[in-house]
Structure formats: structure tokens, C-alpha cells
N, C-alpha and C positions, 0 to 999 in steps of 0.2 A: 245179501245177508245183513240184517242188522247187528253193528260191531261196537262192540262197549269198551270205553278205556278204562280201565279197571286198578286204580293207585299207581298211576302211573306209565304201565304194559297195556299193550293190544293183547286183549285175549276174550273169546267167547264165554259169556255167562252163561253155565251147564250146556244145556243140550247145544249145536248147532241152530240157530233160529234164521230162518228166512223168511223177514216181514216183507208178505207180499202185503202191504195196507192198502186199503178200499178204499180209494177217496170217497171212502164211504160214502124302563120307563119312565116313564116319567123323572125329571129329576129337577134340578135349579135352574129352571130358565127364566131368563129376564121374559116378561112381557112382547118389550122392548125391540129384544133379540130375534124375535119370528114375528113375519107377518100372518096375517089372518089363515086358519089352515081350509083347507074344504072341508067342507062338512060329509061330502060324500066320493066316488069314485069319480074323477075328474073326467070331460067329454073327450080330453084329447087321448086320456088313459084306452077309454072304453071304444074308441078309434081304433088305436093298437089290439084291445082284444079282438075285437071283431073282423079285425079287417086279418089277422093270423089266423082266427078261428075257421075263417070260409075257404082260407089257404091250406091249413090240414086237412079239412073234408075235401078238400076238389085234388089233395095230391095220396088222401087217403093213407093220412099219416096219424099217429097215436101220441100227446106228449107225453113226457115222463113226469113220475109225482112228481110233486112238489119239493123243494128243498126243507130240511129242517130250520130251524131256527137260530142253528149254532151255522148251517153253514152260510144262511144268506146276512147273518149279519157279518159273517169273516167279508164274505163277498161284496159285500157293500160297501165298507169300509174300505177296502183294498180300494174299488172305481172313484169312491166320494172325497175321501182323505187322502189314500195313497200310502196308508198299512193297515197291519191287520189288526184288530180291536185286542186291547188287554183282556185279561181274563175276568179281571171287574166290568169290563164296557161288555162283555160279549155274554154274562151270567144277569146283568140289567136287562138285556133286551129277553134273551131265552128265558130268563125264569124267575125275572121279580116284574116286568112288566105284562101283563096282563089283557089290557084294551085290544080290541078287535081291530084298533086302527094302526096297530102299534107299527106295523111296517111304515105305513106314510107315515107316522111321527119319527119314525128313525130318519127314513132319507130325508124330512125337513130339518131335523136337528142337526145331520149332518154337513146339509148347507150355510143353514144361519144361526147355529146358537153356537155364541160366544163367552159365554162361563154356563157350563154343565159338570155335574159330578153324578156318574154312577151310583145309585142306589145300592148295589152289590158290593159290599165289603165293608169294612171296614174306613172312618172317616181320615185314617190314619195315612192306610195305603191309595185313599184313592183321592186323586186330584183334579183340578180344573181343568176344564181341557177347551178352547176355543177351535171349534172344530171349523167355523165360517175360514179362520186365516189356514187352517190345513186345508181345506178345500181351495183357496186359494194359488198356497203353494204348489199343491198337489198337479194342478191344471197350468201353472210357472211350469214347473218340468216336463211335462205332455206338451206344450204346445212351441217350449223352448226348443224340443228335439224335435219337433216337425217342422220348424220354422229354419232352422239354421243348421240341422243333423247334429251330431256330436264330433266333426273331424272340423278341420277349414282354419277357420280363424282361431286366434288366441281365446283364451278363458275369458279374458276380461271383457269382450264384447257380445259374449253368451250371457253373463253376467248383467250386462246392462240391460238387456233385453230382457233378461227375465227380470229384473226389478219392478220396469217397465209393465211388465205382462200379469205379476203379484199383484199390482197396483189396481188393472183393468177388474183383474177378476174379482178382488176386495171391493172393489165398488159395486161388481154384479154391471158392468158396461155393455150397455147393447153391444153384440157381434159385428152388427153393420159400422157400430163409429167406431171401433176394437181394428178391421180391416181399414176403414177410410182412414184410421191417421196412419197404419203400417205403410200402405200406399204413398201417402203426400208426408209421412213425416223427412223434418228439414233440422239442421242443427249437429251439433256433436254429439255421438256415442254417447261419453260420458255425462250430456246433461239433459238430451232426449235416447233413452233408449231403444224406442220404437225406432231409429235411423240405424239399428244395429242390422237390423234382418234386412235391409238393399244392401247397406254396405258388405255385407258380408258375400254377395252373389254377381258382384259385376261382369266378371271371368275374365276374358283376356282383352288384354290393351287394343284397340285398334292400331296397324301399320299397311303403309309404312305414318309417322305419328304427322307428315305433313295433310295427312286425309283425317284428320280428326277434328278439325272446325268444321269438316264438309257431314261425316259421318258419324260424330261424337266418340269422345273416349274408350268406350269399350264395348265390347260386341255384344253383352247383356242377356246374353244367352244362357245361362244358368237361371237367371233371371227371370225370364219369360217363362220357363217353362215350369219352375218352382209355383209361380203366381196363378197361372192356370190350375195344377195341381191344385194347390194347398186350398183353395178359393173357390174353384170351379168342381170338381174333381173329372178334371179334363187331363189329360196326359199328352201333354205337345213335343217331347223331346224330341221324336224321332220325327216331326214335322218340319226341322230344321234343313232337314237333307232333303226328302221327298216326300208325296202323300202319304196318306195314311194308307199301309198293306190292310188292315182290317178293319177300318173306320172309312169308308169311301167319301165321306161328307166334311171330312177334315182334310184340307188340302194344304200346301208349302206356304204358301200368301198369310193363309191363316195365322201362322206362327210370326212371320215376320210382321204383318199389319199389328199385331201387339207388342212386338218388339221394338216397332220404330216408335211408340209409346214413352219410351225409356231412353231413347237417344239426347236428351237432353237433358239427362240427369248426370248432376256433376261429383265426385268424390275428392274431397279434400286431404292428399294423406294415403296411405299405405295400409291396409289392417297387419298386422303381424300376424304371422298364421301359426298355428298351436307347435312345428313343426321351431321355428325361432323362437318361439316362448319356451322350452324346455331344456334342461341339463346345463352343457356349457356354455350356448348359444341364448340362456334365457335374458328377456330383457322386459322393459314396461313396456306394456302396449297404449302406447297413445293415442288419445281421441281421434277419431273420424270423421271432417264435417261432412252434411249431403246436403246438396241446395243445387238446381235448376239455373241453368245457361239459356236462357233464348234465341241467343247470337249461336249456340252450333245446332249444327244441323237446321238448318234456318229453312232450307225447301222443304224437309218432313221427311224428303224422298230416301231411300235407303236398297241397296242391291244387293239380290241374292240369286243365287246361280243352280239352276235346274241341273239333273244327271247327265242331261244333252249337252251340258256344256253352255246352255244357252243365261246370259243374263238376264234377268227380270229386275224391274224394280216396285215398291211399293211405298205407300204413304199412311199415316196410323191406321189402323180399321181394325176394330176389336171382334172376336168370334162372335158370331152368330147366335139367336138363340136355337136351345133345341128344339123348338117348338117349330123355327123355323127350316131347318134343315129339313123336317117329315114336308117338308111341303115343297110342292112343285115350282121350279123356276127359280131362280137365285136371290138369296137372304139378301135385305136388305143393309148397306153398307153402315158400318156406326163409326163416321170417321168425323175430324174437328172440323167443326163450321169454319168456314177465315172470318179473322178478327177476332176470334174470344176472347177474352180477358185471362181465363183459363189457364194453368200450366197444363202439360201434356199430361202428367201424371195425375194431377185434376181428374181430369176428363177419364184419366184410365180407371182412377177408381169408383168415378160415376158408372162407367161401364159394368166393372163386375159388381158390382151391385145393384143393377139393374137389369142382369143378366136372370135368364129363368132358370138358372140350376143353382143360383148363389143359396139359397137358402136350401134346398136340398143337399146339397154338397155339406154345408154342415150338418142338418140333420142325421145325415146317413154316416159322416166320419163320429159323428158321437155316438150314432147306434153302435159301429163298431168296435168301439172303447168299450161299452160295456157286452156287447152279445160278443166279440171277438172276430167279427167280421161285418160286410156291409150289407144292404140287401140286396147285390146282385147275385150273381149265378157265379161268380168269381169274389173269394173272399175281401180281394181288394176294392178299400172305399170308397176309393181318389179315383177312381179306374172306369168312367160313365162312358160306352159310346155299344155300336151295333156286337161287339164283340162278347161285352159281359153285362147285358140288358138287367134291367131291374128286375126280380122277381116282383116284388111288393109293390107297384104300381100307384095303383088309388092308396095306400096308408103311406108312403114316402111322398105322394104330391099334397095330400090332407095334413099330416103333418109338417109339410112344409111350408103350406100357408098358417096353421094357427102361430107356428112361428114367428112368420111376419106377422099376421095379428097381435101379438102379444111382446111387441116391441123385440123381437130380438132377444129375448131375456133367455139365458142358457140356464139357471135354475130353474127354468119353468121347464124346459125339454129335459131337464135332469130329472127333475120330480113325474113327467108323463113315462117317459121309458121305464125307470126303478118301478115306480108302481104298477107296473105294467105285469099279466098274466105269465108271461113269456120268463119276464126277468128273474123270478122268482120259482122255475124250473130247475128240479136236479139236475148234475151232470153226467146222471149215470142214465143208461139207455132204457127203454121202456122193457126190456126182456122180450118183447114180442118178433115175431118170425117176418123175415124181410117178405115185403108182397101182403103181411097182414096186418102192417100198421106199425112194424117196426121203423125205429129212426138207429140205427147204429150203422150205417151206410152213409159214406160221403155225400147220397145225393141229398138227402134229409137236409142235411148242413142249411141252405138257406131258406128252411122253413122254420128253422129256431125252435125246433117240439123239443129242445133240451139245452142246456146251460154248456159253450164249447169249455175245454181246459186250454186257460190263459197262464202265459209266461209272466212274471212278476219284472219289470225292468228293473234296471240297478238300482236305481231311485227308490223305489220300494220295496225291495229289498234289502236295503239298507236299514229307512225307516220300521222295517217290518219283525229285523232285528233287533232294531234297539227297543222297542217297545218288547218285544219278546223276552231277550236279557235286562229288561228295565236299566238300564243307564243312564238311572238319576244322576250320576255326578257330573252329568255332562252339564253344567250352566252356561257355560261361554260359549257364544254362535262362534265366535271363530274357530276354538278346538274343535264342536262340532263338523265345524265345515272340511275343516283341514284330514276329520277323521273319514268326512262323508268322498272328499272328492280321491283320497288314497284308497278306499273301498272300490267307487265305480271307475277306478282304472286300474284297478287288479281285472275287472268283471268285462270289461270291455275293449273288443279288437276292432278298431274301425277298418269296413273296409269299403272302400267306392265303386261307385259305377259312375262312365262317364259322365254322368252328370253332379256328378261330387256329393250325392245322395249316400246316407247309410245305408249299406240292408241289416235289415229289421231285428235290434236284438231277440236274442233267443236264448232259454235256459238250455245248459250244455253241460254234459257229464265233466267238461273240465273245469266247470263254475264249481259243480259240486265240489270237485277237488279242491277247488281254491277256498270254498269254506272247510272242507273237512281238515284240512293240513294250516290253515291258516294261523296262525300268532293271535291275531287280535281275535277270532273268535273263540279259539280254545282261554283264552285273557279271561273273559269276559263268562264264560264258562264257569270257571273255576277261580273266580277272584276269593283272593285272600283273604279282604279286610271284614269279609262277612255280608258285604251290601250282595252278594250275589242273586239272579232270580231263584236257585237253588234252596240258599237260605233263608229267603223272604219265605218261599213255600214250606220249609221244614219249620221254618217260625209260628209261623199259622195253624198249623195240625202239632204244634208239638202241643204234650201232657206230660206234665212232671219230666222225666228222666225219659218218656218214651215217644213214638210219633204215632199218628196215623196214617200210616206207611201211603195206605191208597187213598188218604185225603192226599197225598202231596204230590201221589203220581196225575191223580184226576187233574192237579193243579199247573202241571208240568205239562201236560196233555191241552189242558186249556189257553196257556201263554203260547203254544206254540201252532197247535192246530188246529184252534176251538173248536174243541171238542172233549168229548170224555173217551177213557180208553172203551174200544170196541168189545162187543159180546158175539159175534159173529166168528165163524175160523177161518182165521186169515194168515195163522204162523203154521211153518210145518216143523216138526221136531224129529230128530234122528237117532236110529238106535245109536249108543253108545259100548264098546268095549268097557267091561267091569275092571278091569284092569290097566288097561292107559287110559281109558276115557277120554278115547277118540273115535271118530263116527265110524260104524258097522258098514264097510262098502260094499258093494255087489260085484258082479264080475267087470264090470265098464270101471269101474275105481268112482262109482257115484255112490252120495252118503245111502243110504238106506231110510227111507222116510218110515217112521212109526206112526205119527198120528198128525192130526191136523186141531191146531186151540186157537182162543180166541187171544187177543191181546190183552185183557182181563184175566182170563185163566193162567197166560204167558209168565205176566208181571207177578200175579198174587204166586205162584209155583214158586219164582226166584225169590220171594221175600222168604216162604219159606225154607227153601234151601238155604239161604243165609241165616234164620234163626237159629237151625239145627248147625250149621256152622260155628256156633256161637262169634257171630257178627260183630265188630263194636260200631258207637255212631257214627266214626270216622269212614267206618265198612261200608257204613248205609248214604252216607253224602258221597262218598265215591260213588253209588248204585245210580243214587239219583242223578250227579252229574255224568253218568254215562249216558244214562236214558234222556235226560237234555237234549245233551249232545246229540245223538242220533236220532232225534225228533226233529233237530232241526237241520239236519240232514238230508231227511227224506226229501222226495220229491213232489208229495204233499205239500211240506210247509210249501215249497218254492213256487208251487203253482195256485194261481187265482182258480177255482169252482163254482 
């Protein structure tokens, strides 16, 4: 039920209401700012439609319309930036921009223009917005939590790493030199970031410590199998002990031939792990150096022990391609020539990148960013082998060469995907009857004929917040920070798997709880000083002494869900006793439903029940920050569509 705080007390405004809700241009750009746009539907675009379109016909699927206009620019915003657009940025796009082209002008703007101001509103309320460094940031926190999880090490070596990663993507860095220096980067933490993501995976010390000139410092096993993941989207973990139970073509060698890759890389230093960094135990975490020994492990050789009990040993050899595996007789070995010049780690990152799933492996973990899964037959993206086969085939091998064609450039696979036919699908089902072209069945899933519902991570979440409560007074990055990283550890319980991996946050009725009861959002709600988004909206639609009650609901509705309140029936309302004015129940002690309105009908009812109450303004900014409040409660706001 949707529940309004009402001057103070929990109490329902008139009837019982249960919102069941439906998840249902141009401006100031530098020149300068955007490169040249196409002129027409891009080949790599028209790649993707074609190559999904032959895929619903042959699995005799139907996609769903089209999204609106409000909801694909929420939704773009949320993948590109990492919140969701103000109500100024989201009324530019739906209803003062105009051009046939305007979707690709959006995901371009949202990659490279660096001073833009919404056309929609007022030159008072609406501001600059450098959306190139949000998109930036945005991809800092996506690749920060895939690179190093959210548990392990101290803050302060996440931190460097994403300074490090802000940097990359600010520049728009090929993917391939982004990888090659995470690989070979050398130096301390604090003055090369990228040294942050090895040090943080070494795992356990080699013993007993007189075998570590022979065998190097540490067993690197988190290591290895992080780097295939995150790179490859190869899954080695369980290759450490034995073959692969459902991948027959990944065998135990496999994991270690990569792992003796690593045996010569050296850690300077201790990381503090986040476990020492907090409460009474907190301390600095001191820089880390990583740099490369020659003298250990000087044979290459490295030994690991089959379930027979039997030793084996092996010397670097990095996986195979998959190209090779489909083929008879055994993959040719990619092990160091003697005498290179080379360090190990060299050579490993020559490897995965010359490896034939490196550029597919990203392609398909960025499909999943934005579709919410990859194109296999199993939602996960990292996840390639005989077990969860690609569906998409020819458009994940096509798309994975224009990739490499076009230098590596990840705004260019941002701009193919977003304009892509696919992307721009509601997420509501086609209504159609399974067997006649319905997709509301799991198995539809990786045919993409509909937009999945995404979990919003803390990260934006937060961001998606503040822009919702507008929290201009926020100037200072550091109060920001301080406010942002007390938010996503209210929101987050890390929990591991042997291999020191998060699973996958998720929104959770107890997240909800933690905004609904929370301090800082009820603050922020209901602030005093008048700057509230509350007041900004009753500011806008006031007239004289009075408002335009449903300008400022539409407006509360757009900060928070872009969108306008609904005309469809989506609230149910209950008889009432004339006399207590508590709900009519039946014989089970359930309310009695009388009718079914829309959200629109809902609102305009309680405005005027309140007139006839004879309301004062104080009545009506109470109403509205109830309906705030419980807008951004829902599970709507919380979820990306």
C-alpha cells in the first residue's frame, strides 16, 4: 500500500490505496564538444537490428512496443551517466526536442557534451551539466566493482584505482591499452592506480616461505582466475583443483599455465584490508609497490597436484583460442620463447589480447550493462564455454570485429548498442499468448524482444537521489563523498565466494526499508530552509496565494519517475465505514475493494478532499511531501526499465 506521512503521523490519506503502479534538444553544445555525428543509422547499428530481427523470426517471437520517450530517456541516463535525468533534462528530450534524430543526439550528448543546459525550464533552475565527466565517473564505479569487488582491501586502494579508471574513460582510451597497463602496470598504489587491481588479488603467501625464490611469493590464484574472467569471460576458478565438469576443453594445466604468468610478480607492502581500515582498528593504508623479480621462480616451472594425488608441473602457457579448441588435436601452446626481453606479465598481457574472445568478452559484458544480461543462453557475461553457448553468434562475432576495427573505442559500442532497435523496447511484455509470439517467458530472455527490469546499484542510487531531492547545497566533493560512501554502506552486505568475488548486488525489500526509515532521506524530504525539491516544485506552479496542485504533482512525478501521473487503473480503493472510517472487511478480515482509478483520478480525489477539508498551505506541503516521499519509495523509482 502506498503510505503518506501526514504532519508528522503515519496515516492513510482517505480511502485505503494500494499502488499497484505499472512500470508503466537541442541545447548549448560546444562544437568543440561532439565529434561529427552520422548522418544516418550506423552499419554496426543496422548489424544488431538485423541480426535480432532473423533471431525473432527463427524462435517466432513478437517484440514489445516501443518505450516512450520519458521512459527511454530515464533509461539511458541511468546506463550513460549513472542517474536518472531531472525533470528539466527528461521534458528537453520528451517534449521540447523534436528531431527525428533526437535519440542518437541524446546518447551522443550523453557521452561528449561537456557544458549543456536543458531547453526545458527555466534558465534559473536549470544548470550546466558536463555529462562526458558523468559518464566517466559513471564507468569509475562499474568497472571499479568488477575489477576489485566491494570487500578485500581498504577504501583507499579502490579509490586509487578508480582515479586511475575516471582518467581512462575521460580520455575515451582504447579498451586494449586500458587492459595492457592493468596487466604490466608497476609502481605504488598511490601514484599509479592501475597497480591497485593486482595488488589487491595476490591471495595467500607461498609456504613453507624457504620455497618462494623457487615458487614466488604467492599463489596468485584469485588472480588468475579474476584475469580470465574479467578479460576473457572465461571462468577458471574451479580449474584450479580439476577439469572442467561441463567445459571438457578446459583442463587443470589450463589454469596454472596462466598462473605461472604471475609467479614473478612482486608486492611491496601489505594492502590493509577494509576489515583493519574500520572502527577501532582503523589506520592509513599505505601505498603498495608492484614490480617484477626475474631471479624467482627463475625455471618458469610451477606444481600442482591432480585428485590422484599425483604432482604435475607446468611452465607459463596461456589458454587457447576458442577457435582452437572446436578443432581436432591439441591447441597450439602460447608459452615464452627463452631469452625475451620480455617480463612475464608482458607477454601475459600480449596474450589476452590477442586472444579471439578478448574483444567479445567485452562486447558482450557491455551488452549486459545495458540489456541486463549477455547473449548467452545463461544471463551471465563472463560465463563463455560448451555450457551456456552464445545465442547471437554471427552479431557477437560481427560486432566484435567492428570493435577492433574502430580502435577499441567504447563510445563507439555505446552509441551502436543505445541506438540499436532492441534498446529502445518497453519493458512491458507483448500481451501476446506464449507459443504465438509471446515473450513473457524466461525462455524469450535472450532474444532481447523486450527491455529486462534492472537493479539500480548503490552508486546510483544514490546519484539518482540526489538529483531527485536536488541537493544543490551539496558544493564540497568531500561532504559529498562522505555523504555518498555513508549511503552505500547502509545499502550494502558484502558477501563472498571462495574466490573473494561479491555476488551481485541486488535491490532488496530491506534496502527499501533502509530508505523508507532512513534520517538522511526523510532530511532531505522535508528540509526546512525552503531549498527543498518539494518547494522548488510548489514554487513553479504557485499563483498568487494559491497552486496548481497537479502542476506540482506532475512535477514531483517527473523528479522522481519521469514521468506524469498515470490515466490508466492502477490504485484499488476500499469501502469505508461512515462512521470510523476504517475499511468495510469481508468475512476473511480483507478490506473490501469498491473500485479500481487511476493515479490521476487517485491524486486529483485527495486534493479535493482536502479543499472541502478546508486545507491550509501547510496541509498541502505536507500532501506533497508525502507523495514525494512514497514515489520514491516505490519500486519503480529503484528499478532501471
Amino acid at each position: 500500500m502506498m503510505t503518506f506521512r501526514f504532519r508528522g503521523t503515519w496515516r492513510f490519506l482517505g480511502a485505503a490505496a494500494a499502488f499497484a503502479i505499472a512500470l508503466a534538444g537541442s541545447g548549448q553544445i560546444k562544437a568543440a564538444d561532439l565529434p561529427p555525428g552520422p548522418a544516418a543509422v550506423q552499419p554496426q547499428t543496422t548489424i544488431i537490428n538485423e541480426e535480432l530481427g532473423k533471431a525473432w523470426a527463427a524462435a517466432e517471437l513478437k517484440p514489445s512496443k516501443k518505450a516512450s520517450d520519458y521512459e527511454f530517456v530515464r533509461r539511458v541516463f541511468i546506463d550513460i551517466v549513472g542517474r536518472i535525468p531531472s525533470a528539466e533534462e527528461a521534458r528537453d528530450y520528451a517534449e521540447v526536442d523534436t528531431r527525428p534524430n533526437k535519440k542518437a543526439e541524446l546518447v551522443r550528448r550523453l557521452l561528449y557534451a561537456k557544458d549543456y543546459k536543458p531547453k526545458s525550464g527555466s534558465a534559473k533552475e536549470n544548470k550546466s551539466n558536463d555529462y562526458a565527466l558523468e559518464y566517466a565517473q559513471n564507468f569509475k564505479n562499474i568497472w571499479g566493482v568488477w575489477l576489485m569487488t566491494r570487500g578485500g582491501v581498504a577504501e583507499a586502494y579502490h579509490e586509487n584505482l578508480e582515479v586511475w579508471l575516471e582518467e581512462q574513460f575521460t580520455k575515451n582510451r582504447p579498451w586494449n591499452e586500458i587492459v595492457r597497463e592493468l596487466l604490466t602496470a608497476k609502481g605504488k598504489t598511490n601514484e599509479n592506480g592501475a597497480s591497485a587491481f593486482m595488488v589487491s588479488h595476490f591471495g595467500e603467501a607461498v609456504n613453507p616461505p624457504e620455497k618462494r625464490k623457487e615458487d614466488g611469493n604467492f599463489d596468485m590464484i584469485p588472480l588468475t582466475s579474476r584475469i580470465t574472467k574479467m578479460f576473457l569471460g572465461v571462468q577458471t576458478n574451479c580449474l584450479q583443483c580439476h577439469d572442467h565438469p561441463f567445459n571438457p576443453e578446459w583442463k587443470q594445466d589450463n589454469f596454472w599455465g596462466v598462473n605461472a604468468f604471475l609467479r614473478q610478480t612482486v608486492r611491496e607492502g601489505t594492502p590493509v584490508t577494509k576489515e583493519q581500515n574500520t572502527g577501532k582498528k582503523k589506520r592509513d593504508a599505505l601505498p603498495v609497490t608492484l614490480t617484477d623479480d626475474p631471479s624467482i621462480n627463475s625455471t618458469g616451472r610451477i606444481f600442482f597436484e591432480r585428485r590422484t594425488g599425483i604432482m604435475f608441473a607446468t611452465k607459463p602457457n596461456f589458454l587457447p583460442n576458442l577457435a582452437d579448441l572446436e578443432k581436432e588435436g591439441t591447441p597450439p601452446r602460447k608459452s615464452i620463447s627463452s631469452g625475451s626481453p620480455k617480463s612475464r606479465r608482458e607477454h601475459l598481457a600480449e596474450y589476452v589480447l590477442a586472444h579471439d574472445n578478448f574483444a567479445k568478452a567485452y562486447v558482450n559484458r557491455m551488452w549486459a550493462h545495458f540489456f541486463g544480461r549477455g547473449m548467452n543462453e545463461l544471463p551471465a557475461a563472463d560465463d563463455f564455454g560448451g555450457h551456456n553457448k552464445v545465442v547471437h553468434v554471427d552479431m557477437l562475432n560481427k560486432l566484435g570485429e567492428e570493435f577492433v576495427k574502430y580502435g577499441y573505442d567504447t563510445k563507439k559500442l555505446i552509441e551502436w548498442i543505445c541506438n540499436s532497435d532492441a534498446y529502445a523496447l518497453s519493458y512491458q511484455t507483448n500481451g501476446l499468448a506464449d507459443g504465438k509470439g509471446g515473450n513473457a517467458k524466461d525462455e524469450a530472455a535472450p532474444y532481447f524482444t523486450r527491455m529486462a527490469l534492472k537493479s539500480m546499484s548503490p552508486e546510483v542510487l544514490f546519484e539518482s537521489l540526489e538529483t531527485a531531492t536536488r541537493i544543490d547545497s551539496i558544493k564540497d566533493e568531500a561532504t559529498k563523498k562522505t555523504k555518498k560512501d555513508q549511503w552505500i554502506n547502509k545499502l550494502v552486505n558484502s558477501f563472498g565466494d571462495d574466490e573473494g568475488n561479491e555476488v551481485n548486488f541486488n535491490g532488496t525489500i530491506i534496502q527499501a526499508l533502509l530508505m523508507m526509515n532512513g534520517d538522511e532521506l526523510n532530511f532531505e524530504v522535508s528540509r526546512k530552509d525552503g531549498t527543498s525539491a518539494v518547494d522548488k516544485a510548489m514554487n513553479k506552479y504557485k499563483n498568487g496565494s494559491s497552486y496548481n496542485e497537479m502542476g506540482v504533482l506532475n512535477e514531483l512525478y517527473l523528479m522522481t519517475l519521469t514521468r506524469k501521473p498515470g490515466t490508466t487503473p492502477t490504485i484499488e480503493t476500499y469501502v469505508k465505514n461512515a462512521k470510523t472510517g476504517k475499511d468495510v472487511v469481508d468475512a476473511k478480515g480483507k478490506p473490501v475493494v469498491q473500485s479500481r482509478m487511476s493515479e490521476t483520478a487517485f491524486l486529483q480525489a485527495k486534493l479535493v478532499e482536502m479543499k472541502k477539508s478546508g486545507a491550509t498551505p501547510a496541509h498541502y506541503k505536507a500532501f506533497f511531501e508525502d507523495v514525494f516521499w512514497s514515489l520514491l519509495n516505490t519500486s519503480e523509482f529503484m528499478l532501471n526499465h
